[in-house]
C-alpha positions as CSV (number, residue, x, y, z in Angstrom):
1,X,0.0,0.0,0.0
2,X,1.5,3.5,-1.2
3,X,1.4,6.2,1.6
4,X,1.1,8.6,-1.6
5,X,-2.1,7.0,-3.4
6,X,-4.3,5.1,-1.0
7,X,-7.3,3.7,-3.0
8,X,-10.3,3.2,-1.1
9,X,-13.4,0.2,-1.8
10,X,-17.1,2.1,-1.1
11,X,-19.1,-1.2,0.5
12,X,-22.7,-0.3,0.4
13,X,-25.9,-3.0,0.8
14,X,-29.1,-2.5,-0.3
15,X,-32.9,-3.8,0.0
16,X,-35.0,-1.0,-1.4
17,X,-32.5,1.5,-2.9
18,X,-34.9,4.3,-3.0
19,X,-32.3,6.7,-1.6
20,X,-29.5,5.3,-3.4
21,X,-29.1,8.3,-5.5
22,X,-28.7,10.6,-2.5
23,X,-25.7,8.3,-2.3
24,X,-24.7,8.6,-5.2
25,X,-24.4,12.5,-5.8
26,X,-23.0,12.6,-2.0
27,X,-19.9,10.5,-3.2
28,X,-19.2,10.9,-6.8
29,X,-17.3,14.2,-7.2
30,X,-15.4,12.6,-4.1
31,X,-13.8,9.6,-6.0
32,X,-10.8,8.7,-7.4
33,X,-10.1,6.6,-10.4
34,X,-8.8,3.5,-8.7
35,X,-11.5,3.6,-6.1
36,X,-14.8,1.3,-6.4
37,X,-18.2,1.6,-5.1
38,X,-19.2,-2.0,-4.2
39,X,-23.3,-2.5,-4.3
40,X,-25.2,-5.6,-3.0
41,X,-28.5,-6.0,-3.3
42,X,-30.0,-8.3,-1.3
43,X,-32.3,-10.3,-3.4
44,X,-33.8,-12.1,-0.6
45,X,-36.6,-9.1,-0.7
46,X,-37.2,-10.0,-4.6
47,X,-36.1,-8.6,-8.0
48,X,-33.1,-5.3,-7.9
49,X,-32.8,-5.2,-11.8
50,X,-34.0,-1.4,-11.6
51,X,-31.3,-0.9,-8.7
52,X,-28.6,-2.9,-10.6
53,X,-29.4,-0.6,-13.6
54,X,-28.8,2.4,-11.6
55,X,-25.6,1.0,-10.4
56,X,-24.1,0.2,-13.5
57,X,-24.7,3.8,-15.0
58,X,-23.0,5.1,-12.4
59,X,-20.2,3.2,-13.4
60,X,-20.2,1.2,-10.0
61,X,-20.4,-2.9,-9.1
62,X,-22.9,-4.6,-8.6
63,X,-23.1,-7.8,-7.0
64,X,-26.3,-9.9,-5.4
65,X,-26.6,-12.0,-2.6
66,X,-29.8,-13.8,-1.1
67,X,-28.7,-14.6,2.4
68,X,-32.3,-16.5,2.7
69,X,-33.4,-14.0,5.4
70,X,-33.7,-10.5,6.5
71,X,-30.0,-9.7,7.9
72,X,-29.4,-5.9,8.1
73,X,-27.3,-6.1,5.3
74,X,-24.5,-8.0,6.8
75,X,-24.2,-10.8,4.8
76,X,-24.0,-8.5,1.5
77,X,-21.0,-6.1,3.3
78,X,-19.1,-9.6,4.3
79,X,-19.6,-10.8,0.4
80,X,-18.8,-7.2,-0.6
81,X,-15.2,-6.9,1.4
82,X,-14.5,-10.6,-0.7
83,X,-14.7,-8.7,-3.9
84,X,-13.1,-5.0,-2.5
85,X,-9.4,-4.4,-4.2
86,X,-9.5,-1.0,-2.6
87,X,-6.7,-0.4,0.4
88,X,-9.0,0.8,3.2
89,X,-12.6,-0.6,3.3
90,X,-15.5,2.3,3.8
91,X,-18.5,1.1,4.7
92,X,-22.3,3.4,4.3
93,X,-25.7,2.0,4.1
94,X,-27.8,2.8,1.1
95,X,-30.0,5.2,2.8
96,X,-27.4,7.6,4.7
97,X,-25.3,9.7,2.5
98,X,-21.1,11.1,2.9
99,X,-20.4,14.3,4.7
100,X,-18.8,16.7,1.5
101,X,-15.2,15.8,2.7
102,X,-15.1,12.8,3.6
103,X,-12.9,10.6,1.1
104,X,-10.5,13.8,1.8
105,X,-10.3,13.5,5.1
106,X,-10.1,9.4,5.1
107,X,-7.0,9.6,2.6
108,X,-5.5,12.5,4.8
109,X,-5.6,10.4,7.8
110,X,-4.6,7.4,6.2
111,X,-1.1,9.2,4.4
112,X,-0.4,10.7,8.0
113,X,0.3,7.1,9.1
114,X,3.3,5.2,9.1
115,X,1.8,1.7,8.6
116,X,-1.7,0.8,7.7
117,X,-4.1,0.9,10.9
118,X,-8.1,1.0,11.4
119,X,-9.3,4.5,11.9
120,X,-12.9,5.4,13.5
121,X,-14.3,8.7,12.5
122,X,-17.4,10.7,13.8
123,X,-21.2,9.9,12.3
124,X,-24.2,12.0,12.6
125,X,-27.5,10.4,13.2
126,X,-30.7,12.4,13.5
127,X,-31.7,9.1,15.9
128,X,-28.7,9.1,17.9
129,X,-26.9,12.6,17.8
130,X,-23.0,12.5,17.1
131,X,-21.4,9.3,17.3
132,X,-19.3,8.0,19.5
133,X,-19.1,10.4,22.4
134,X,-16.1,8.7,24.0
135,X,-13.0,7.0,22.5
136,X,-15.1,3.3,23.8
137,X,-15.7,0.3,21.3
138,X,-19.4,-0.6,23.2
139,X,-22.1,-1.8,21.5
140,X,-24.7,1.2,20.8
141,X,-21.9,3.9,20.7
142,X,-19.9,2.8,17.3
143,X,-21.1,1.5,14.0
144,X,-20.1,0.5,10.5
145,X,-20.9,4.1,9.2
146,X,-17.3,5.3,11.1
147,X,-15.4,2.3,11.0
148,X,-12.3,2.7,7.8
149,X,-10.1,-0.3,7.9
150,X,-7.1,-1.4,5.7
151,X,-7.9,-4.1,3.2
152,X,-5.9,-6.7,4.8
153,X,-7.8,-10.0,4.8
154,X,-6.3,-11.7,7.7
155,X,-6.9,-8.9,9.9
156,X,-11.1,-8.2,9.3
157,X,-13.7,-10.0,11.3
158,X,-17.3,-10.7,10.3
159,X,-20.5,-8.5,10.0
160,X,-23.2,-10.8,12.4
161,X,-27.0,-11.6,11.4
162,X,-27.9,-9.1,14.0
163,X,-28.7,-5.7,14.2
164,X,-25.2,-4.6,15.8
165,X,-23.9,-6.7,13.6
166,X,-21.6,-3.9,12.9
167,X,-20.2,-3.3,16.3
168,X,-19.6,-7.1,16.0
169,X,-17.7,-6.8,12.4
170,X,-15.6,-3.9,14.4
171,X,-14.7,-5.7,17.6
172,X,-13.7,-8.5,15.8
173,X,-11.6,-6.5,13.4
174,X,-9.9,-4.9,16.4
175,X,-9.5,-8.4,18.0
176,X,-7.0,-9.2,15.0
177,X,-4.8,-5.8,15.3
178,X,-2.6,-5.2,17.9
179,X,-3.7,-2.8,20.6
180,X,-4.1,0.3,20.5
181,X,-4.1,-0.1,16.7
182,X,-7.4,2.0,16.5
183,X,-7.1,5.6,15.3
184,X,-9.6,7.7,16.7
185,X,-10.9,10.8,14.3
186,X,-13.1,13.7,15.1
187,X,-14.1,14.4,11.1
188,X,-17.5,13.0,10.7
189,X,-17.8,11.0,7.6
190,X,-21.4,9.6,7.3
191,X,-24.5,11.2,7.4
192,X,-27.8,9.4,8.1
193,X,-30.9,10.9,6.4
């Protein structure tokens, strides 16, 4: 991984996709050419070919996955890090849009390191405020939306069936990293809508 270029793989899933081109606009003037938005559908809810359309004129991926049940998503963001050639992992559902800055401030903070490491920004929620309010991985006070982690196989854990599935993909991340590994980062990121 260059400290100069540091390409970044967009991991969004999706059921309904009605906000998807909120997304969209919130993210395009922010990409590079080596970077990748990554959408899976989730199929289990029934046909996406009007989503898949809307993908592909963007120019994005698409993949599908039927994990069989209703999941949060998880299962599509686990099969969308499998395809992900980016070097960092940035994770948004399809609903919730990028602060104007973000992909700046992700590469900034991710050059100002000296070796690859996970970094947790800030997320606004209109249900939950500002996320996290204290440097604490706890269930309820982090989620996917903030979570940036290098694309190292070996060192990711697992989004869970559950709803805090996300705070379960993140401690397990973390479990594989040694500690103190996590940079904390006061930008906020993601947006929820």
């Amino acid at each position: 991984m260059s400290r100069g270029l540091i390409t970044l793989s967009i991991i969004v899933p999706t059921v309904g996709g009605g906000y998807l081109p909120v997304l969209f606009d919130s993210v395009r003037s922010q990409l590079q050419k080596q970077d990748e938005v990554i959408v899976v559908g989730d199929t289990h809810s029934g046909p996406l070919e009007k989503m898949r359309e809307l993908v592909e004129e963007e120019g994005f991926c698409w993949l599908e996955l039927n994990a069989g049940k209703h999941a949060w998503g998880h299962p599509q963001i686990n099969y969308g890090i499998e395809h992900a050639r980016g070097d960092y992992l940035v994770f948004n559902d399809d609903d919730d849009q990028f602060a104007g800055d973000a992909l700046v401030n992700i590469r900034r903070a991710a050059r100002s390191l000296s070796e690859p490491r996970p970094l947790m920004f800030r997320f606004r929620s209109g249900r939950n405020g500002l996320l996290w309010s204290e440097q604490v991985i706890r269930e309820g006070g982090v989620g996917g939306h903030e979570f940036v982690v290098p694309n190292i196989p070996e060192r990711l854990g697992q989004w869970t069936d559950r709803y805090e599935g996300d705070f379960d993909f993140i401690s397990s991340t973390l479990a594989k990293w040694p500690e103190n590994s996590l940079v904390w980062r006061e930008e906020i990121i993601a947006l929820a809508r």
